[in-house]
N, C-alpha and C positions, 0 to 999 in steps of 0.2 A: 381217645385217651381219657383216663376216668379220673375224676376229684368230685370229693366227698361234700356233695352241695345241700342234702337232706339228713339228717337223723330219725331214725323210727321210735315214736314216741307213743306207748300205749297211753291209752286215756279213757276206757270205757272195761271192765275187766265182764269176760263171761257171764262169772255169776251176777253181776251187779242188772245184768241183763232178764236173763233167764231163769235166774233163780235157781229152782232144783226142778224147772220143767226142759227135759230134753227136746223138741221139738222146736220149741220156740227158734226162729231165724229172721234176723235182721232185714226187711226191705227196703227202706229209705231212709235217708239221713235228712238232718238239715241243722247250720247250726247261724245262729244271729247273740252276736257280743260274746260272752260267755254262757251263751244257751246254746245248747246241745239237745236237739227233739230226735228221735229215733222214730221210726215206724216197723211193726214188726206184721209177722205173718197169722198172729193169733187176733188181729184187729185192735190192737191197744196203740197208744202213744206214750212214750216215755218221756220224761223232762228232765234232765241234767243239767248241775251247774259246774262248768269248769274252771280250776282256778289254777291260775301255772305258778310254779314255785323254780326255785335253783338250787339243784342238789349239792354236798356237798364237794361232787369234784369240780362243779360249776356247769355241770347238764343242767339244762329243760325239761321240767318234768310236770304233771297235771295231778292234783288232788281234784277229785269226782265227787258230788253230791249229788244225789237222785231226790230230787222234789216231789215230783207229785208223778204217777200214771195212771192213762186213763182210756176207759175200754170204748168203744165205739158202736158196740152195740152191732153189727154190721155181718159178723161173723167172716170175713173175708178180709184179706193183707190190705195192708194200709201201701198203696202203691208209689202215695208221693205227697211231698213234705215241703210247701214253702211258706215264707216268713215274707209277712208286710209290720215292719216291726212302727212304721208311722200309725200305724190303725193299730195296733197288738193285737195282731187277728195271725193266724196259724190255717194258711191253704191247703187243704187236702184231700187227694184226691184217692177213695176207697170204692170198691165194688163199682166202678164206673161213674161215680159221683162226683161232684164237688159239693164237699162241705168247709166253712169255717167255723173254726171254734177260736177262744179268747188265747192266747200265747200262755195268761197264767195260770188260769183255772182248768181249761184244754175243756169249757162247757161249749156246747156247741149255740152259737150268735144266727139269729135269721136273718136272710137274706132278701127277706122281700119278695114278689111275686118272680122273679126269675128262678127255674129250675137247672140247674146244668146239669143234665143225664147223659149217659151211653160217652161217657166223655174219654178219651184212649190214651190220652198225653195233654200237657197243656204247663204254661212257662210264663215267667214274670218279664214285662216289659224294665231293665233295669235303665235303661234311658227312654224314659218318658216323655210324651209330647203333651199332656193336657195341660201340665203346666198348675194341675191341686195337688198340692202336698199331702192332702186326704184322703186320697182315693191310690190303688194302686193297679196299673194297667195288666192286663195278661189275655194271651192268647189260647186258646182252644181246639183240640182237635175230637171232633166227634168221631163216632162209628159209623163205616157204612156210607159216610160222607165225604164228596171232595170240597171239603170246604176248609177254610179255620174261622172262627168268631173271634172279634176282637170284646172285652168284655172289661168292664172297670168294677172292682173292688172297694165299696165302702163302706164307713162303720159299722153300717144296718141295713146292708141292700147292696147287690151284684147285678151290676146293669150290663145290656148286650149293646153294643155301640154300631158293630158292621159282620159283615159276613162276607167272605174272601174264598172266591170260587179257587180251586188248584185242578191242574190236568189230572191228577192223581192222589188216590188216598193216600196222607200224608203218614208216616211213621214217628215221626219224630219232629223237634222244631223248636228254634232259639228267636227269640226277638230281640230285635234293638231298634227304637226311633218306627217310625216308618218302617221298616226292613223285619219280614219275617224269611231265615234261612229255612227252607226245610228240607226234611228227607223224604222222598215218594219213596213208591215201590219199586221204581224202578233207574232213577236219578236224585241229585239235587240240582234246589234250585233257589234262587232268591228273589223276591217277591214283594214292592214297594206297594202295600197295601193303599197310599194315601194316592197316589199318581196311575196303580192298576200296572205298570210297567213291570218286568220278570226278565229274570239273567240265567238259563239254563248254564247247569257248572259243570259237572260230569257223570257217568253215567255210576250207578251203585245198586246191587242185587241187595236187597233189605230182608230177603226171604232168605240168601244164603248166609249171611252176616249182621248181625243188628247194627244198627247206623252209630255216628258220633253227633251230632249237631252243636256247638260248644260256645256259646258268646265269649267272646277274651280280650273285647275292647271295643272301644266306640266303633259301630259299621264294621267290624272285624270278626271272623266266623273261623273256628276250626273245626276239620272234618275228618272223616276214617275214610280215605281214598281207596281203591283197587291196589293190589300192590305192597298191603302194609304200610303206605303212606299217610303219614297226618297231614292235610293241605291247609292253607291258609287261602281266605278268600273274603273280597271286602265287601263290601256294598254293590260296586260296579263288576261283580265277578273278576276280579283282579287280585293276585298275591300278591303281596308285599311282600311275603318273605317266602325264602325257599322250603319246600317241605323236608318232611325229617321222616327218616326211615324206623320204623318200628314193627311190633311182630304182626304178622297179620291175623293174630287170635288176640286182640287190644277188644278188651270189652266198655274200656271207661278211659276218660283222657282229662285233664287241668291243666291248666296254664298258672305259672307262677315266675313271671318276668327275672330274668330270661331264661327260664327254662321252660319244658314240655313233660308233663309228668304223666305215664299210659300207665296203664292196668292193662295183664293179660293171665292167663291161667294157674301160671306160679310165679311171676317177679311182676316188678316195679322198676319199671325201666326210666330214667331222667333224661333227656335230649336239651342241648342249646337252641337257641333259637338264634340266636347270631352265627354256627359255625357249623348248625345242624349234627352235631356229632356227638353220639353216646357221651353221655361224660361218667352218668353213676347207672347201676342195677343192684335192688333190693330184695332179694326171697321174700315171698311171699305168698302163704296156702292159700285156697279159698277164699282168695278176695272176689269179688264182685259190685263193690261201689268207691268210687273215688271222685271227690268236688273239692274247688276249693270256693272259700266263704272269707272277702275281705281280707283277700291274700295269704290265708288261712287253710291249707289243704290235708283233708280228712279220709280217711282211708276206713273202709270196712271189711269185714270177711259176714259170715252169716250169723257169727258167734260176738264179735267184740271191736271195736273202736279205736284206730289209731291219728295219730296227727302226723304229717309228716313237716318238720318243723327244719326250714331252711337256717342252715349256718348262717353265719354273717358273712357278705361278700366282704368283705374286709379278709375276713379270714379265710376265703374260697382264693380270691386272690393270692394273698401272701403262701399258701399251699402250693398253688401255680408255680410263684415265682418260687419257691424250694424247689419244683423239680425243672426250674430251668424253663420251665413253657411260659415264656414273656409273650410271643404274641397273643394266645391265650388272656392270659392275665392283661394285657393293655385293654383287649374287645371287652374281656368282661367288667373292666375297667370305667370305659366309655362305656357302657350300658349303665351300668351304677348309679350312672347319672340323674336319672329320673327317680331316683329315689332315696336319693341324698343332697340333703342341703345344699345350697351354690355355694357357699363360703367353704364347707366343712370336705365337698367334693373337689374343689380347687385344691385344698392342703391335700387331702389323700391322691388328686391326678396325679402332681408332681412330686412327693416320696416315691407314688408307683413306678414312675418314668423314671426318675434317678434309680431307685433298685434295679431294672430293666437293664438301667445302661450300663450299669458295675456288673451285671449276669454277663451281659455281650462282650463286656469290656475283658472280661475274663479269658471269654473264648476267641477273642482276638476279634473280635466282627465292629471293627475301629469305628467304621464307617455309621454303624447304626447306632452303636454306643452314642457316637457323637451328638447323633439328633435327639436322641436320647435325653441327652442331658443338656442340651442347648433349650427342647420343649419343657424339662423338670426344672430351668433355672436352677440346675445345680453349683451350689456354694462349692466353685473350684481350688478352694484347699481340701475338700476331701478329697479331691483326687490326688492332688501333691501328698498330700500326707500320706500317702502310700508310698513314695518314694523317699527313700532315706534320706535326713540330711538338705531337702534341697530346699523347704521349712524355713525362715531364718530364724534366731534362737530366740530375735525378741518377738516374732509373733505369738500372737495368745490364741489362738484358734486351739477349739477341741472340737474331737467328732462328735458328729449326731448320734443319739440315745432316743430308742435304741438304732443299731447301726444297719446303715445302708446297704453292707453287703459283709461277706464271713472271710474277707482277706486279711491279713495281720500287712502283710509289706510289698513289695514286691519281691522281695527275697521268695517270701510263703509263695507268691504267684506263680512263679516262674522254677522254680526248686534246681536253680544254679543256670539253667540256660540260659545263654550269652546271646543267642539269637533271639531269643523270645525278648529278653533284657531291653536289646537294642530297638526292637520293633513295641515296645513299651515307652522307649525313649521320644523315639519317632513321633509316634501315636501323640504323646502329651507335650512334645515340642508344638505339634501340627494344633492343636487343640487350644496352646494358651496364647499360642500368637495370634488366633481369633477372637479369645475370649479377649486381648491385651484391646483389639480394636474395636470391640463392642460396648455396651454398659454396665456386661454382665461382673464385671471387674471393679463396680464401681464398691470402695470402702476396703479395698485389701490391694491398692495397685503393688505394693511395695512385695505381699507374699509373691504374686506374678511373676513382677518384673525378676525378683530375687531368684526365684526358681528357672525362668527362663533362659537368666544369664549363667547359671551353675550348668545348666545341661549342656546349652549351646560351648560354653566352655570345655566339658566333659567330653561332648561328643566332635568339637572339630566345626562346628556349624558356621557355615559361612556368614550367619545372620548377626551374629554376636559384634561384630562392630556396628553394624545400622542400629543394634539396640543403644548400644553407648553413646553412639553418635545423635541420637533422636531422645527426645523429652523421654526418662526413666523417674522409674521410683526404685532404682536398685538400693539396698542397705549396706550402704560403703563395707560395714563392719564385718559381713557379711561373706561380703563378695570378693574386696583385695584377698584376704589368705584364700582365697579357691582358683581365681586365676591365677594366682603363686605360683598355686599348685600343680596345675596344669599348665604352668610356664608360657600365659598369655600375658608377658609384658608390656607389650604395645596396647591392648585391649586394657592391661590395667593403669597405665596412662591412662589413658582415655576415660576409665573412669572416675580415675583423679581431678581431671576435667571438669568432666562434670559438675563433680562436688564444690571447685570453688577452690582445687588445693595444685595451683598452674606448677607451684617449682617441683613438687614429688611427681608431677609427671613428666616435667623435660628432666628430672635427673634419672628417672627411668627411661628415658628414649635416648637418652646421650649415652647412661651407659649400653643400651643394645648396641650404637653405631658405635661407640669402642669396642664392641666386642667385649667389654663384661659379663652380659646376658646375652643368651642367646633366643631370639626369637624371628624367624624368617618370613613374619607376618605381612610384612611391609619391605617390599627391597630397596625403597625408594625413601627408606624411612629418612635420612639425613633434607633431604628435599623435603621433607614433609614439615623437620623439624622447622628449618628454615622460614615454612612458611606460615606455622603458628607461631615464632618470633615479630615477624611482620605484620600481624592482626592483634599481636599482644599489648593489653593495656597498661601491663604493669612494666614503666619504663626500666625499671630499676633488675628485672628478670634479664630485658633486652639489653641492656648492657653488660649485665654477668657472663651472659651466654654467647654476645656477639663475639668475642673477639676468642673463642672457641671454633665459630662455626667459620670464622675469615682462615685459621689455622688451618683446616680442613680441604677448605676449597674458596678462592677468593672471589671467583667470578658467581660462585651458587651462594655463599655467602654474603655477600651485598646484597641480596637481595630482601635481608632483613628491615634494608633501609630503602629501595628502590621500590619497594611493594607498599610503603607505608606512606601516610597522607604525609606532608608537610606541613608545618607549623602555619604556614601561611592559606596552609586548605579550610585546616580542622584544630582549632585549641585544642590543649594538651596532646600534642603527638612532638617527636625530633624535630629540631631546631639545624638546618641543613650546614649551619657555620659549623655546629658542634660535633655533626657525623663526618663533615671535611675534617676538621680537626683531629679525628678521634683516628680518621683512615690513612694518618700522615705516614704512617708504617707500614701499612699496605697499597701497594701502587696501584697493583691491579683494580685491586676495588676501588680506589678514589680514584683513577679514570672512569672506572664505568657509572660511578655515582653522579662526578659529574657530568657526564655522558645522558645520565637521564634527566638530570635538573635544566641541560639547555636543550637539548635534543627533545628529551619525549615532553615535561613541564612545561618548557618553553619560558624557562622563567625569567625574565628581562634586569638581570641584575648584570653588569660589568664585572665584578670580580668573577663572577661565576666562567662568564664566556673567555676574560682575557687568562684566569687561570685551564680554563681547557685548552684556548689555543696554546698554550705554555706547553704545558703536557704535551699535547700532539707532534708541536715544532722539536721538542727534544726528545718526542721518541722517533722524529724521523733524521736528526743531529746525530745520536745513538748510532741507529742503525748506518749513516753513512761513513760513520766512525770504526763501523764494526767491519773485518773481512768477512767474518764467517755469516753474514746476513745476506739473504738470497733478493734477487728482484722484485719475485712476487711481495715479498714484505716489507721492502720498500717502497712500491708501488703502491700497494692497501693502505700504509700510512701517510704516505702523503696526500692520497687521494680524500681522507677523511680532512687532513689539515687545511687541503684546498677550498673543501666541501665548506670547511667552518669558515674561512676566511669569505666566502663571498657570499656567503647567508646571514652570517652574525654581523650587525651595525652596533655591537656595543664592545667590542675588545680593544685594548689600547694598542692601535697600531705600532706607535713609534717603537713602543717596547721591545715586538713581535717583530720589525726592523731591525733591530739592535741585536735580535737572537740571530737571525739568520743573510745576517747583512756581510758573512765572510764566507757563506758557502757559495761557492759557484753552480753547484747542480739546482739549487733552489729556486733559480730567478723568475719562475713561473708566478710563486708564490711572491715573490719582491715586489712583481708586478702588480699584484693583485693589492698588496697594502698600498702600493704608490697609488693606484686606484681608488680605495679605501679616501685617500687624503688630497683627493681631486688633483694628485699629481701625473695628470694623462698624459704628457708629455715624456716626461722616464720610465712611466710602462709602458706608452708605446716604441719607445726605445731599445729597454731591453729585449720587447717579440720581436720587434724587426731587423734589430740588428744587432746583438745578441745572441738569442735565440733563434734569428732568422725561421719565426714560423710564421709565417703571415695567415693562415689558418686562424691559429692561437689568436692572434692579433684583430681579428676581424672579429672573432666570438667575443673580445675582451670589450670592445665598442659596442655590441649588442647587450653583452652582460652589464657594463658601467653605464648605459642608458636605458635599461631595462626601467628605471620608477621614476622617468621623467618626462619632459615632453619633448614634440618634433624637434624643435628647435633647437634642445640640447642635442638630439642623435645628429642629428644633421653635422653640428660643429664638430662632435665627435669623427665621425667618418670624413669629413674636410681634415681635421688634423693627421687622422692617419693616410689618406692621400699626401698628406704635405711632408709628411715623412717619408713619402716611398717616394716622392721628386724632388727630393732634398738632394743636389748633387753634391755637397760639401762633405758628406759623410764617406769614410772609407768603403770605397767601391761603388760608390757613385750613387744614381738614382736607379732607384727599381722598376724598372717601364714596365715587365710581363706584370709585376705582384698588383702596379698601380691600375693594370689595364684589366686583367680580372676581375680586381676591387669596385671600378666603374661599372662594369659590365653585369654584373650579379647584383650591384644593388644600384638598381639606376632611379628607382625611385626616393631616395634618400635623400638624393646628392642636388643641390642648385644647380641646376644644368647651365646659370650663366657661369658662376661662378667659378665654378669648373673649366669652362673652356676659357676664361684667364688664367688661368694655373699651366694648363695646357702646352709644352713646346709646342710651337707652330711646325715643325717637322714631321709633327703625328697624321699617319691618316688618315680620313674617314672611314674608311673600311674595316680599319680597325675597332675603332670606338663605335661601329654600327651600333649593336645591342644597346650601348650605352645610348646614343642619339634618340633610336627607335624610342625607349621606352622614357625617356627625358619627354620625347613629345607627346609619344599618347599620354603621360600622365598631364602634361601643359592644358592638353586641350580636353582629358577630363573634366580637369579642373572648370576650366571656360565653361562645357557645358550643363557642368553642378550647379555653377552661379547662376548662369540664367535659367534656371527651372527653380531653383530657390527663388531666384527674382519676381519671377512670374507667379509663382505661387505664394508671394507675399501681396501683389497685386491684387490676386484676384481675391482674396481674402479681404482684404480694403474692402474694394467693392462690393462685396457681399455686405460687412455691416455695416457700410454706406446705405444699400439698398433697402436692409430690415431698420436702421433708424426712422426712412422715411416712410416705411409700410406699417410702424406702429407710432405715427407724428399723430394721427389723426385730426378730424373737421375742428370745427369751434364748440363751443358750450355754450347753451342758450338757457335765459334766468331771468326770470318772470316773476312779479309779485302774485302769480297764480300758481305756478308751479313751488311745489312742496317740499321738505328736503328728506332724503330715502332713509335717515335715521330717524328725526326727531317728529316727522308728519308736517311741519310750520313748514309756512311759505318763507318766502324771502323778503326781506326788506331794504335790506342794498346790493349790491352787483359784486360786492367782494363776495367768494366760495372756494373751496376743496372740490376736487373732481376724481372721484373715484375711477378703480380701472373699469373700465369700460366706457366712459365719459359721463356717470352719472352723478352731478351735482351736489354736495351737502356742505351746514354747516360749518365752519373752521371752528367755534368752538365745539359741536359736535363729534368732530375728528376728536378734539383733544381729551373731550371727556370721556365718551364711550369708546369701546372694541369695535371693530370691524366684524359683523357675524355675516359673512356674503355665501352666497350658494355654493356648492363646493365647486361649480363650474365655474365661478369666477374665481375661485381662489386656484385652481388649473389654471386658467387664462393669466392672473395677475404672474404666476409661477415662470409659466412660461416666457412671457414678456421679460419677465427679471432677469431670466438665463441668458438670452438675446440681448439684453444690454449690456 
């Protein structure tokens, strides 16, 4: 695909040449700074100075000045033309010679006793190894020889340095470093003159076709392969790059990063070197010489002198990108690199990238746009600002000058399609909720958020309440008239919310659950409202609202008050007298309030528990009052009132007496307060006889001795025996209920005690189980004690045994012997005896520390434990 990378710029005109002699033609060029040397076929040198100007449309153009020319004396073409501009010596090679003459006078300079004759070709070392700035390297190819000479150039003398044997007469040949590439007759080959080592490359007929040989970079060689290929090949016979296809009558070739610029019989053909592909072709007659010079590439015909004068990649680029060739443009992009500033190249990567990603972005290709402009760090209001509207009005954002790409809107994008619209929508919903969680957001959160919540509004997006629901920068002003508009009232709650404005969002959610608004966001919305009443700080909202939401539903409405700390969790929250007070109107709810203050709270206050059992006892009074109340719901409430009576220790019994001290079906419950007030005797009265449940009766002595000890259950279960062999009560004494009673709890019961109670008429065989298990618990017992006994014993004796095994001998104290703190002997028999029996001081004790081995301070430890 082709873009305009060269302009053809004359610069040397015919006559300025030739004069008014027809014959005369062009051989060799060469050009250093603004000097321009020519060599022609009549033996002269020409000197031109060139001087570039800009025309008036803003072309490149060259004013010419011919200095001096100078004939040679020679009578035969001038074959070849190089510049050692550090010497200002002019190399040239005519009638098989090397001569130099001076750069400005073009007088011919001696060289000293070296002759360079019969010489065929011969080239400047442009990476030098001597390392004199005064001298300039170059290599030599003679006639007749397989050789090349390596030779140094300086001011007043051309020295021969080495001689460099070749399998074959060389044609041609480029030097770099160490490394001469050259053309045989019948291959190339590369050839490390300094090490003798050689990299055969491929094979090349020099007799059917004249070779390439082309230095184009450190160690880097291009060549005219078989094929019409240009190859590239390094040092170690290696390309780096792929070769490029060109014509296979390419008489001359340059390099001019990154392109490949050949000569062939009528054009000028340009090649990438990054993508290997044609990009430009130049008509062009009679050429036959093309170099470039300090990235300077000059072009001749026989007759006249052109420049071929590279565009600015900048603008080779931006070309690109007009016709749409972004990968193109990115390669050539990334190549630019090396020769363009890091700062100046950073600002043009990412314009490039962003332009790229609005080209893709265009043609729907989402996915590469994306990276696109994630590697450009594109300022993601240009992309919104192509979407109508979605902007907020106080942003101040304007686009980039000049602009990133030729759309006006998305309207202009899309030219009415609804499909494309959508997948536009998509695209930069998918886009900003990335950029929302990166840092590329950072200094415009608000155009984002703003924008993301219009669409997701617009389009139905599920994500629009996690936006409101999570940290936003949405702009209120903004955003309520859009979700209006698009009748996302719960969403516009919500972002009332946010803002800090709690009542314009419950009066927007109260009226959806009236049914003034219609918004089926939330079907759960009344429970929802509920339970940001509950988490609501502003008590003064929760009271407006509560007695709304009791109206509604009393059991899901309490919960504005059942979800929330109490006063006694958390300052400033409901004060639980005041929410009882407040629900004196609503039953339901002030059951289940209190319900959770003694039930789930646990809160240990008397009013709270004796007004729940209140409640319970008269809705179970109610209900027995009522015909039309079924079993099961009578049964559920009394079971709850049960529940409470033998859990709660703080309700006022008598009271709770007093309410249900006329029902007859209750006495379960009677029983349980007479219990309550340690009156066992009248609850076990009414189970027994009464009630007649001796079940009942039996659980009722396990429950009312449940948080006490033996000795109480024990008297317990004696009492209710003495109730069931009470003969004085109607229908006498209960021998099965008392004989059971024994039997299943025989470890309870005093087994003397019991058989005084006993009729003597009862017998044995009866009260077996009881007897059985009266004994083996007796004689458990017995034999608990005496193993406790014993094993108090032997315990004695043990630290009996260790007192006398750490008593130890006597202490012996000598006015020779010395004391182990202070070194002094003794002077009277009073001492301290350390552990282990070692003697010292008593006022040493008292003055100094104890510093002992750490195995005595083990040993003293251990002894300590053992006492």
């Amino acid at each position: 695909m082709s873009v305009k990378a060269f302009e053809l710029v004359p610069a040397v005109e015919r006559e300025q040449v030739m004069g008014e002699k027809v014959r005369i033609n062009i051989e060799c060029i060469e050009c250093c700074g603004k000097h321009l040397y020519l060599g022609t076929n009549d033996c002269f040198i020409h000197h031109f100075l060139l001087e570039e100007h800009t025309t008036a449309k803003g072309k490149l153009a060259y004013n010419v000045q011919k200095l001096l020319h100078k004939y040679l004396g020679l009578k035969k073409p001038v074959a070849e033309l190089k510049a050692a501009s550090a010497l200002e010596r002019l190399i040239v090679l005519c009638d098989s010679s090397i001569t130099v003459v001076d750069m400005v006078t073009l007088e011919p300079v001696p060289t000293g006793g070296t002759k360079l004759k019969g010489v065929t070709a011969f080239c400047i070392n442009e990476n030098p190894v001597t390392g004199d700035a005064f001298c300039v390297e170059m290599a030599v190819v003679l006639a007749r020889r397989r050789a090349v000479q390596i030779c140094t150039v300086h001011e007043d003398r051309v020295q021969m340095l080495k001689e460099v044997t070749t399998p074959e007469q060389p044609c041609a040949l480029s030097l770099d470093g160490y490394n001469i590439c050259l053309a045989l007759s019948t291959q190339y080959m590369i050839l490390n003159y300094s090490t003798g080592t050689s990299q055969d490359l491929f094979p090349y007929d020099c007799e059917e076709r004249k070779p390439i040989v082309k230095r184009i970079g450190r160690e880097e060689f291009l060549l005219a392969a078989p094929g019409g290929l240009g190859m590239f090949a390094n040092a170690e016979g290696i390309s780096q790059h792929a070769p490029v296809s060109w014509s296979e009558s390419v008489i001359a070739a340059a390099v001019c990063f990154p392109y490949v610029v050949a000569l062939d019989e009528g054009f000028v053909t340009v090649h990438s070197m990054l993508d290997q592909q044609l990009k430009q072709t130049l008509s062009f007659r009679d050429g036959h010489l093309l170099q470039d010079f300090e990235g300077k590439v000059v072009l001749a015909s026989s007759k006249a002198v052109y420049i071929l004068v590279p565009l600015p990649l900048e603008r080779q680029i931006q070309d690109l990108l007009a016709s749409h060739r972004v990968e193109e443009a990115l390669t050539l992009t990334e190549a630019a690199q090396r020769n363009i500033p890091k700062e100046k190249y950073q600002i043009l990567h990412k314009r490039i990238l962003q332009q790229a990603g609005f080209i893709q972005f265009g043609q729907l290709q989402f996915l590469e746009a994306k990276e696109h402009f994630r590697k450009g760090q594109l300022d993601v209001r240009e992309l919104i600002a192509l979407y109508p509207l979605l902007l907020p009005a106080s942003s101040s954002f304007t686009r980039c000058h000049p602009p990133l790409h030729e759309f006006a809107d998305l309207n202009h994008l899309t030219q009415g399609d609804q499909e494309k619209v959508q997948r536009f929508k998509r695209f930069l919903i998918s886009y900003l909720h990335e950029v929302r969680s990166s840092d590329s957001a950072n200094g415009f959160h608000e155009d984002v958020d703003t924008a993301l919540l219009k669409l997701y509004a617009e389009t139905g997006h599920e994500s629009l309440l996690d936006l409101l629901a999570s940290d936003n920068a949405c702009v209120l002003a903004d955003s309520a008239p859009w979700l209006e508009k698009h009748h996302k009232y719960f969403a516009l709650g919500l972002l009332y919310h946010y803002n800090g404005q709690d009542s314009a969002a419950l009066q927007m959610w109260v009226k959806i659950v009236n049914g003034d608004l219609q918004d089926s966001t939330r079907p759960d919305l009344f429970e929802y409202v509920v339970d940001f009443l509950s988490f609501c700080s502003n008590l003064d909202l929760v009271w407006r609202h509560a007695d709304w939401a009791l109206q509604k539903d009393q059991k899901i409405g309490v919960q504005i008050f059942t979800k929330r700390f109490t006063s006694e969790e958390k300052t400033g929250q409901l004060n639980p007298d005041d929410v009882i007070t407040y629900l004196q109107n609503h039953s339901q709810a002030l059951l289940l309030y209190l319900e959770h203050l003694v039930l789930e709270k646990r809160l240990q206050k008397e009013k709270y528990h004796t007004h729940l059992a209140v409640l319970y006892a008269e809705r179970v009074l109610g209900l027995i009052s009522r015909p039309s109340a079924t079993d099961d719901q009578l049964s559920a409430a009394r079971q709850k009132l049960q529940r409470l009576l033998k859990e709660s220790n703080l309700y006022r019994v008598q009271l709770l007496l007093g309410k249900i001290q006329d029902s007859e079906l209750l006495l379960l419950e009677r029983a349980t307060l007479h219990g309550k007030s340690e009156e066992h005797d009248k609850a076990l009265h009414i189970l027994v006889h009464q009630l007649k449940d001796s079940a009942a009766a039996e659980e009722y002595c396990s429950w009312a001795s449940a948080t006490h000890d033996q000795f109480y259950r024990q008297n317990l279960f004696h009492q209710l025996l003495s109730v069931y062999l009470d003969p004085d009560v109607p229908g006498g004494a209960q021998t099965v209920a008392a004989v059971d009673l024994l039997n299943r709890n025989a470890d309870v019961f005093d087994a003397v005690r019991v058989l005084k109670l006993l009729p003597e008429e009862w017998s044995l065989p009866l009260l077996r189980p009881f007897l059985c298990g009266a004994l083996r618990a007796s004689v458990h017992a017995r034999c608990t004690s005496q193993v406790a006994v014993g094993l108090a014993r032997a315990q004695n004796l043990q630290l009996q045994h260790d007192r006398l095994k750490y008593r130890g001998g006597p202490i012996l104290v000598s006015e020779k012997k010395g004391c182990q703190l202070c070194h002094n002997t003794f002077s009277e028999p009073d001492c301290a005896c350390l552990p282990g029996g070692t003697p010292v001081h008593i006022h040493c004790v008292a003055k100094k520390t104890l510093n002992l081995p750490v195995e005595r301070q083990h040993e003293n430890a251990h002894r300590s434990n053992h006492t």
